[in-house]
C-alpha positions as CSV (number, residue, x, y, z in Angstrom):
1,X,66.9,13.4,67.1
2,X,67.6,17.1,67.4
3,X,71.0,18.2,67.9
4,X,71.3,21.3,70.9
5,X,71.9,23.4,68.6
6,X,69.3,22.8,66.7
7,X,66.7,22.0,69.3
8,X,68.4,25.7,70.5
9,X,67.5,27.9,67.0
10,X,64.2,26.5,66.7
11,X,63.2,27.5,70.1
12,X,65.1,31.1,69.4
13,X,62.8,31.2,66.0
14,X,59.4,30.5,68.2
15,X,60.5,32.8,70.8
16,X,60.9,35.7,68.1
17,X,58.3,34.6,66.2
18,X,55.9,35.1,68.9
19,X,57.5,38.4,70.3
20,X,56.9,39.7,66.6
21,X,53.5,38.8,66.8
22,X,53.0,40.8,70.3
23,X,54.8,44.0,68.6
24,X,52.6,44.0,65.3
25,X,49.6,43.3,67.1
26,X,50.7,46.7,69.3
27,X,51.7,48.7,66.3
28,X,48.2,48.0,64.7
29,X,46.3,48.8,67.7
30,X,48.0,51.6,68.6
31,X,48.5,53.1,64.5
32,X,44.6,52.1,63.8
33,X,42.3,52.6,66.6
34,X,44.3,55.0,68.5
35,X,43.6,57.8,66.1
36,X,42.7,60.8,67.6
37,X,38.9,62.6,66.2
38,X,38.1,66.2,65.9
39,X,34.5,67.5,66.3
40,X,33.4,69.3,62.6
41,X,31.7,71.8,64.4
42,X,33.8,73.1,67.7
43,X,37.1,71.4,66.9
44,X,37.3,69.6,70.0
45,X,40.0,66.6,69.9
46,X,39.1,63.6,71.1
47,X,42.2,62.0,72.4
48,X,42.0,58.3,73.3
49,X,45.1,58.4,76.0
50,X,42.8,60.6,77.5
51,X,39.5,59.1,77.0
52,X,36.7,61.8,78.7
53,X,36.6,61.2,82.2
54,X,33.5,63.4,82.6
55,X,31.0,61.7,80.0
56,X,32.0,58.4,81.2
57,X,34.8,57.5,78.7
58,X,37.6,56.3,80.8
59,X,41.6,57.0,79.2
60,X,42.5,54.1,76.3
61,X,39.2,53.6,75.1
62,X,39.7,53.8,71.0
63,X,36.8,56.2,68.9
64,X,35.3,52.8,67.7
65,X,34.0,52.0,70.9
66,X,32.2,54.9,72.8
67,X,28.6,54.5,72.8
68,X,26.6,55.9,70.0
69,X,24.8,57.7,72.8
70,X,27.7,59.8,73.6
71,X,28.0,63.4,72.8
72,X,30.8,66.4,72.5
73,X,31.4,67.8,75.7
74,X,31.8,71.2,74.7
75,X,29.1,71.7,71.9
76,X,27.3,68.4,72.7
77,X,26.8,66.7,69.0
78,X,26.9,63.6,68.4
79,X,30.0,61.1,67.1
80,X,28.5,61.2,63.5
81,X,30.2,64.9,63.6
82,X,33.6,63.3,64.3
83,X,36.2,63.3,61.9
84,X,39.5,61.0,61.6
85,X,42.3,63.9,62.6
């Protein structure tokens, strides 16, 4: 039988161990894929919090997952002329 004090730190310990979880999980997602790209030929950032309202790309979408079929809006290559900012 678990003492309440016991019974008390090992719910603490899930508790934190499952907030911890939710803030790396956060961290990663927003260090890794919210990295904004630059275009190699115009300069034009693409900024994730922003997304690209007018080609479709609503605000939060990470680089990795616009369509291959989407293109610069201001010199209108492709995303193989992105680069990691």
């Amino acid at each position: 039988m678990i003492c309440f004090q016991c019974n008390f730190w090992l719910s603490f310990r899930k508790r934190i161990r499952s907030k911890l979880k939710t803030y790396v999980f956060y961290l990663y997602f927003y260090g890794v894929f919210m990295v904004k790209y630059v275009c190699t030929v115009c300069g034009y950032v693409y900024d994730p919090e922003v997304g690209d309202p007018d080609g479709g790309i609503p605000a939060g979408t990470a680089f990795e997952y616009i369509p291959e079929d989407w293109f610069c809006p201001v010199c209108g290559v492709g995303i193989s002329s992105f680069e990691q900012e």
